[in-house]
C-alpha positions as CSV (number, residue, x, y, z in Angstrom):
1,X,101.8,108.7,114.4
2,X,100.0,107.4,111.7
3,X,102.1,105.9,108.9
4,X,101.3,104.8,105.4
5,X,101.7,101.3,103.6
6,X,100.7,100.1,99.6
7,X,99.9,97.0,100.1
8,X,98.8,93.9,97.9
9,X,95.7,92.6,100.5
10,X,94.0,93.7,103.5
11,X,95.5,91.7,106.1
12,X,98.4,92.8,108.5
13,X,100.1,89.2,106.6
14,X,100.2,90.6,103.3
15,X,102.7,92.0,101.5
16,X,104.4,95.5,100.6
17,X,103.1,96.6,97.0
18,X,106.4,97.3,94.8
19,X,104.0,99.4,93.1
20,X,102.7,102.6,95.3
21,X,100.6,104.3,93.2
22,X,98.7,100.9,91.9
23,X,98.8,99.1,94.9
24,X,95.5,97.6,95.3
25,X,95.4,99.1,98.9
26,X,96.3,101.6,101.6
27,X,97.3,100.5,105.2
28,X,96.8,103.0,107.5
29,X,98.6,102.2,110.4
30,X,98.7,104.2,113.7
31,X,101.9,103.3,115.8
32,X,100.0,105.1,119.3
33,X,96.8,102.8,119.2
34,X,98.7,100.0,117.2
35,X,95.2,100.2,115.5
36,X,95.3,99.4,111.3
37,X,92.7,100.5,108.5
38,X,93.0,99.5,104.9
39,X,91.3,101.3,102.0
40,X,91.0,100.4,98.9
41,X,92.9,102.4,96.5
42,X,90.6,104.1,94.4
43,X,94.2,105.1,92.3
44,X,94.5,102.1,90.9
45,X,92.2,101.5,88.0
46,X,93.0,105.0,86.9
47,X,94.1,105.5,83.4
48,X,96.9,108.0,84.4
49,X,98.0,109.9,87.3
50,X,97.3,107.0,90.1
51,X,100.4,108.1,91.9
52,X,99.0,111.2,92.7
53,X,95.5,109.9,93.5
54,X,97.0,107.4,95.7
55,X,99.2,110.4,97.4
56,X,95.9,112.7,98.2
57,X,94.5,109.7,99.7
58,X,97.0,109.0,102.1
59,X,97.3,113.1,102.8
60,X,93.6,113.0,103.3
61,X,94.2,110.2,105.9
62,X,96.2,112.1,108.3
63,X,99.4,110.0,107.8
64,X,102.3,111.6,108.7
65,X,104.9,109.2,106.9
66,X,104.9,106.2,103.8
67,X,106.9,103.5,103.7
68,X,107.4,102.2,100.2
69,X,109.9,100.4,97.8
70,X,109.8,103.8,95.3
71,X,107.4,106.3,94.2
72,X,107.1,108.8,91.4
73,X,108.0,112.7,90.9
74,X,104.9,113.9,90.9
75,X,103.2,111.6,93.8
76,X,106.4,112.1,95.8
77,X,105.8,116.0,95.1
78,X,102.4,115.7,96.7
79,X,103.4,114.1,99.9
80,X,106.3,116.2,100.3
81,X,104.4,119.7,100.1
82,X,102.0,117.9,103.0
83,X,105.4,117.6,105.0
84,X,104.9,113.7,104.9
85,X,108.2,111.9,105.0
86,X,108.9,109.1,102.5
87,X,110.8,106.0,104.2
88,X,112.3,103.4,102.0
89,X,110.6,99.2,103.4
90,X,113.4,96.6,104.3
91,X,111.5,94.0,102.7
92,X,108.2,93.0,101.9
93,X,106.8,92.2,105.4
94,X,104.3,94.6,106.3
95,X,105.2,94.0,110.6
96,X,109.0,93.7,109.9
97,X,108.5,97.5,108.0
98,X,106.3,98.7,111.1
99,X,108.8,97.6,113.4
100,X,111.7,99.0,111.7
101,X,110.1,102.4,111.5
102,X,109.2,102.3,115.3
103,X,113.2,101.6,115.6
104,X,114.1,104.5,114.0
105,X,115.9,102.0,111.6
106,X,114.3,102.9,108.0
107,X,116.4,105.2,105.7
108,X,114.5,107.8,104.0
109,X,113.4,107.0,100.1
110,X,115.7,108.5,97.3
111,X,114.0,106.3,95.1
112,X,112.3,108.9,93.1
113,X,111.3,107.9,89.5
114,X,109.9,110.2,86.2
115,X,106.1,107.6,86.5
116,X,104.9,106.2,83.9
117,X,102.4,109.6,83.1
118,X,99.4,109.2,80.5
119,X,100.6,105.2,80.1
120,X,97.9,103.2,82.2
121,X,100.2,100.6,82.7
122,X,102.2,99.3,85.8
C-alpha cells in the first residue's frame, strides 16, 4: 500500500510538515517494496487553494492513505471522494509514523479545519 507523508525535506530523517497543503514536499511511501519517492509540492507557492493542489497530487500518485497532523475541508474533501483514508502522525518522525501505520496503531484524522482559502498565507 502506498501511503502519503508532507514533509519538510527529502530525506527519510526529516520531519512531518504541520502544514499539509504547504509542506515543501510529498513522501510517497510504499509499505510492499519499503521503496520511498519525494516530490516536490508544486502546492506550495500557490496563492490559494494549495490544499487541494497538494491533495490531487497525492491522488495522482496512487496513494491509498495520508498521514498528517491536520488538513483542510476542502483538501480533506478531495482525498476522501478518492476513498483515501486520512490517519492522524504520532509525532514528527517520518519512520516512527510509517511504523505506527504498519501497526495498525494510527487513529484516523478528525482534525478537519475551514483552510485558510484566498489568504496565501500558512
Amino acid at each position: 500500500m502506498k501511503i502519503a507523508i508532507p514533509v519538510d525535506n527529502n530525506s527519510m530523517d526529516s520531519s512531518v510538515c504541520i502544514s499539509f497543503g504547504r509542506a515543501p514536499y510529498l513522501l510517497i511511501y510504499d509499505t510492499e517494496t519499503e521503496g520511498s519517492n519525494f516530490l516536490d509540492n508544486s502546492a506550495a507557492a500557490s496563492q490559494g487553494g494549495a490544499g487541494i493542489k497538494a491533495a490531487q497530487n497525492i491522488v495522482d500518485s496512487g496513494a491509498e492513505a495520508i498521514i498528517t497532523p491536520r488538513c483542510g475541508e476542502n483538501a480533506a474533501e478531495v482525498l476522501k471522494a478518492a476513498e483515501i483514508k486520512l490517519y492522524k502522525n504520532t509525532n514528527n518522525s517520518i519512520r516512527d509514523n510509517i511504523e505506527s501505520f504498519k501497526e495498525g496503531k494510527l487513529s484516523l484524522l478528525d482534525d478537519i479545519h475551514p483552510g485558510f482559502h484566498q489568504h496565501g498565507g500558512k
